[in-house]
Residue, then its C-alpha position, 0 to 999 in steps of 0.5 A: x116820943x116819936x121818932x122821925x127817919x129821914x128828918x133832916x130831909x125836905x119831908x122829914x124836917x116838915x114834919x119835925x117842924x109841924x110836929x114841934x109846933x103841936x108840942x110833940x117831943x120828937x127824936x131826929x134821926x140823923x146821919x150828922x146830928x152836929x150838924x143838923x138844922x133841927x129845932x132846939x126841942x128836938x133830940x137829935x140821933x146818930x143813925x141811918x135806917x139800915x145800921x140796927x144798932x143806930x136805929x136801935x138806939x133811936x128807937x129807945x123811948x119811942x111809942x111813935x115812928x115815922x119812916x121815910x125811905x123805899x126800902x127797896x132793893x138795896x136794902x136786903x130785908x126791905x124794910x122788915x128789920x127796921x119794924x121789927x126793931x120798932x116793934x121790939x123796942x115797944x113802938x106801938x104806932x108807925x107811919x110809913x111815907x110811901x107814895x101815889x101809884x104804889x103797886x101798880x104795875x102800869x108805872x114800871x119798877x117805880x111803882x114797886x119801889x115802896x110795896x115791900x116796906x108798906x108789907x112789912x109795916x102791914x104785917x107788923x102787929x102795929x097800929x100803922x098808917x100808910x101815906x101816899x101822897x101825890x106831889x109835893x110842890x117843893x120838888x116842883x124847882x127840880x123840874x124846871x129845866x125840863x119844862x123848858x125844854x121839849x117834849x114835857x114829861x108826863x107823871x103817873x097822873x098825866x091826865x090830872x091838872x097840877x094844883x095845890x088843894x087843901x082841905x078845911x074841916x076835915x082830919x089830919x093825916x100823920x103822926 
């Protein structure tokens, strides 16, 4: 069983998606699971990251956990009571999304949003693998109005032309 957070988001409901489509018995976790867009396989949950007793439930069966979220400032453990539940309830692998540029301190308090959860799941005795991607083109229509109007915002990444890049042959990365 894997146990996606944020899954009925635009990162989380792909990765359901794509997870169903591999066969993967997955749980949803969800704020409203009555009213969640899921596929019919998916075991929807009732919870948010920052109710352990929610989480805990969720967590239940689980050997996989994929977690979307910051865990910044406004959480007060930063993320470490969330792994620690996942440890506790036998999750033996977690997936933390993170994103380009954590950690470094040229991009400001952005840069620091995802450091204390990639901390937590490193220091977690888990197996755990870390994502960082750089863009997503469906954020892409949010910025629409912007670049319409001058001066153009610049991403961390101003000096690289936009794009979208795939890869044929090589590994996957996720749960």
């Amino acid at each position: 069983m894997i146990l996606v957070t944020g899954a009925t988001g635009t990162i989380g409901s792909e990765v359901v998606r794509q997870l169903v489509a591999r066969g993967e018995k997955v749980r949803a976790l969800t704020r409203d699971p009555a009213n969640a867009r899921v596929p019919g396989r998916v075991e929807a949950a009732r919870g948010h990251h920052r109710d352990r007793a929610s989480v805990d439930a969720a967590l239940v069966g689980a050997e996989v956990a994929f977690l979307v979220g910051q865990f910044g400032p406004e959480d007060a453990d930063n993320g470490r009571g969330l792994v620690a539940a996942a440890r506790a309830a036998g999750v033996r692998r977690i997936v933390k999304l993170s994103a380009i540029g954590t950690g470094d301190p040229a991009l400001g308090p952005i840069g620091t949003w995802h450091l204390p959860g990639e901390q937590a799941v490193r220091d977690s005795g888990l197996e755990w693998t870390i994502l960082r991607p750089s863009a997503f083109a469906s954020n892409t229509l949010a910025w629409a109005a912007a670049v319409r109007i001058p001066p153009v915002g610049a991403g961390p990444q101003a000096d690289v032309r936009g794009g979208v890049r795939s890869s044929s042959g090589g590994g996957e990365c996720g749960p």
